[in-house]
DRENTI-783482 format. One record per residue (C-alpha): residue in three letters; x, y, z; residue number from 0. Coordinates in nm, 4 decimals, always signed. Each point is the difference from the previous one (the first is absolute). Layout:
N
r: ALA, east: X, north: Y, up: Z, k: NUM
...
This chain:
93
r: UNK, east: -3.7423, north: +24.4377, up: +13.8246, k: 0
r: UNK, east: +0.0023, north: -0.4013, up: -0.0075, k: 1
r: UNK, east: +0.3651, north: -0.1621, up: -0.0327, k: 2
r: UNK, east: +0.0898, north: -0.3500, up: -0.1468, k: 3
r: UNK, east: +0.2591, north: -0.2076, up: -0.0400, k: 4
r: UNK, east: +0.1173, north: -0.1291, up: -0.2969, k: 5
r: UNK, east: +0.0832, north: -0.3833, up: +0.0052, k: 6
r: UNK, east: +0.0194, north: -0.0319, up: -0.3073, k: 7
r: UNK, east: -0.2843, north: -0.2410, up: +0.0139, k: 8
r: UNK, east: -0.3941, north: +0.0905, up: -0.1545, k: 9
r: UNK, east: -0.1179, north: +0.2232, up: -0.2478, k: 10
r: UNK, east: +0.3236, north: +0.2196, up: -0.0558, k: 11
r: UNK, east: +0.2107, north: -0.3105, up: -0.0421, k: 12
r: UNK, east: -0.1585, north: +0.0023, up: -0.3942, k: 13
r: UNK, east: -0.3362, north: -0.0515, up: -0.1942, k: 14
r: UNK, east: -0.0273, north: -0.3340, up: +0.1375, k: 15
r: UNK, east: +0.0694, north: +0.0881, up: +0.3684, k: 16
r: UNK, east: +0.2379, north: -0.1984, up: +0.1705, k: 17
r: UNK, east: +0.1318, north: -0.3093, up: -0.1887, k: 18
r: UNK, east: +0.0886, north: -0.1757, up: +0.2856, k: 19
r: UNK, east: -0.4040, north: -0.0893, up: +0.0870, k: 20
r: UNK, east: -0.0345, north: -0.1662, up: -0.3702, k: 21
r: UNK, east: +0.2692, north: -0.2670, up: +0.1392, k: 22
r: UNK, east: -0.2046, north: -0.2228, up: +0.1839, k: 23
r: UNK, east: -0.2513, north: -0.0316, up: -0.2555, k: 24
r: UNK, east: +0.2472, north: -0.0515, up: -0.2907, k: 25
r: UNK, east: +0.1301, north: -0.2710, up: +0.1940, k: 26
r: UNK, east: -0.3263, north: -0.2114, up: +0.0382, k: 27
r: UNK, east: +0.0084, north: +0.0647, up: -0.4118, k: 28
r: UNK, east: +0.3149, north: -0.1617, up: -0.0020, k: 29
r: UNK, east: -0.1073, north: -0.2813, up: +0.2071, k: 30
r: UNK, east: -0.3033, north: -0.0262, up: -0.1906, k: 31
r: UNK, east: +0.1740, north: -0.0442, up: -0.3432, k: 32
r: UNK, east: +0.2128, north: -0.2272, up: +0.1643, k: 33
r: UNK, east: -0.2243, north: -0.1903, up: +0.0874, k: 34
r: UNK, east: -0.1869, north: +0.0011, up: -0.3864, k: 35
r: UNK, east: +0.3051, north: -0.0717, up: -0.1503, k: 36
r: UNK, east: +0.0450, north: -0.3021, up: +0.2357, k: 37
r: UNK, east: -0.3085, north: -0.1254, up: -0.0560, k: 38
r: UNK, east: +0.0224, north: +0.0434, up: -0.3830, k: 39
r: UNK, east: +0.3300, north: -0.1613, up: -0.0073, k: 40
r: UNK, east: -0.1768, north: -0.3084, up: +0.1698, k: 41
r: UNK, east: -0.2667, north: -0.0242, up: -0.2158, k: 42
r: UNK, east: +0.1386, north: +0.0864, up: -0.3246, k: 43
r: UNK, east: +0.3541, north: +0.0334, up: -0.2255, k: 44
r: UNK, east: +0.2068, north: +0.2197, up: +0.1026, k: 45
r: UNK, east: -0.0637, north: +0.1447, up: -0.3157, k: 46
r: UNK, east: -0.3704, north: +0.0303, up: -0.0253, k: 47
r: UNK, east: -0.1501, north: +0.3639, up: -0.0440, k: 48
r: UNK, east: -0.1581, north: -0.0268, up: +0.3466, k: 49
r: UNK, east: +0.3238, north: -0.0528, up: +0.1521, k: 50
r: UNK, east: +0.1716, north: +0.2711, up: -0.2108, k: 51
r: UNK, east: -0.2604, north: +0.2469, up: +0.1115, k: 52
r: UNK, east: +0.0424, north: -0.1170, up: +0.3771, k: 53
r: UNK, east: +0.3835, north: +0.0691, up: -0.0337, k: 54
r: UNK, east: -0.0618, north: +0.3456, up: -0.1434, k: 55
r: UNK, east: -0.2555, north: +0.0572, up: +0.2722, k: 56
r: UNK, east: +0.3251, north: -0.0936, up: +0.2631, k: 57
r: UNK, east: +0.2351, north: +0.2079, up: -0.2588, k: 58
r: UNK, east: -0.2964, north: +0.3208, up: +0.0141, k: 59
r: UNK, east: -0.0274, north: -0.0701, up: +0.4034, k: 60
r: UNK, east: +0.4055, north: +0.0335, up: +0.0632, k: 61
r: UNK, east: +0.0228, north: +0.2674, up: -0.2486, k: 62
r: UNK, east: -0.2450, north: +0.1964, up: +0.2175, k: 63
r: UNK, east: +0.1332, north: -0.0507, up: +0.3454, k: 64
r: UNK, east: +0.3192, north: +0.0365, up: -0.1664, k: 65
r: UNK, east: -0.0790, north: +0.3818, up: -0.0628, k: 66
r: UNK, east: -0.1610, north: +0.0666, up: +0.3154, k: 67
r: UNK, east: +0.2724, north: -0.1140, up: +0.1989, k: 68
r: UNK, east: +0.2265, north: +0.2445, up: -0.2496, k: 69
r: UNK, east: -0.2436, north: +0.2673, up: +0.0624, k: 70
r: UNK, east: +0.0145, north: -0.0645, up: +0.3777, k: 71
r: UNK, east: +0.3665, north: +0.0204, up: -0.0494, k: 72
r: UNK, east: +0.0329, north: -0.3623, up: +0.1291, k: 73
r: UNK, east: +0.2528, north: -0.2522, up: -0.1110, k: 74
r: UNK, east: -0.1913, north: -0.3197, up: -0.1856, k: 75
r: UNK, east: +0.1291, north: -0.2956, up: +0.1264, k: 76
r: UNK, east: +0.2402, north: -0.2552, up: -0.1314, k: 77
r: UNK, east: -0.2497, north: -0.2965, up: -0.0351, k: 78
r: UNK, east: -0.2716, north: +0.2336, up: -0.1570, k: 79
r: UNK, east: +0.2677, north: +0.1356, up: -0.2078, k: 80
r: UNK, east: +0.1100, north: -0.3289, up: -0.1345, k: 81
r: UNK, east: -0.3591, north: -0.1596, up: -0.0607, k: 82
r: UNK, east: -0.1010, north: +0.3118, up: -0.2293, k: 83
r: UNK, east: +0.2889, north: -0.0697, up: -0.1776, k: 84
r: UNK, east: -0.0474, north: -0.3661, up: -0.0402, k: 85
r: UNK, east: -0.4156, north: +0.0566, up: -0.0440, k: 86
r: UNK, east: +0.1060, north: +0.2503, up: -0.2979, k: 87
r: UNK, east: +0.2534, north: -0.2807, up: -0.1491, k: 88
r: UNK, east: -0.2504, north: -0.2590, up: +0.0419, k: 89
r: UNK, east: -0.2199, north: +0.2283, up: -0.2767, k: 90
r: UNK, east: -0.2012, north: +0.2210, up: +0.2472, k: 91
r: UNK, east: +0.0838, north: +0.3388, up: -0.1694, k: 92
């Protein structure tokens, strides 16, 4: 008879296995849109459609780690926190 711990971590933790081993990549998305919508913003209106569809790539990306940190039943930070907010007033969702 084999015996394992439970960790809490892999494929028990849910469908998805563990959430915390989506949080690295969800943070190079984050990074990434940052970066698009940076680059948008300097080469465009703030208002153009290709810098409207950059900030709701950086709204999609925060939304995402957002709920894998709640999944991992980790707190999101304050900053994050506060730049979804102001990336959803600015008209990202």
């Amino acid at each position: 008879m084999s015996t394992t711990r439970s960790t809490g971590h892999g494929p028990a933790s849910g469908p998805g296995g563990d959430p915390r081993r989506r949080i690295p990549a969800l943070l190079t998305a984050i990074d990434t849109a940052r970066e698009r919508l940076q680059v948008e913003l300097e080469q465009r209106a703030a208002g153009s459609r290709e810098a409207e569809q950059a900030r709701h790539a950086l709204v999609s990306a925060l939304e995402a780690y957002a709920a894998a940190l709640a999944a991992a039943h980790l707190p999101l930070p304050y900053r994050l926190h506060a730049e979804l907010r102001l990336q959803r007033g600015l008209g990202g969702h």
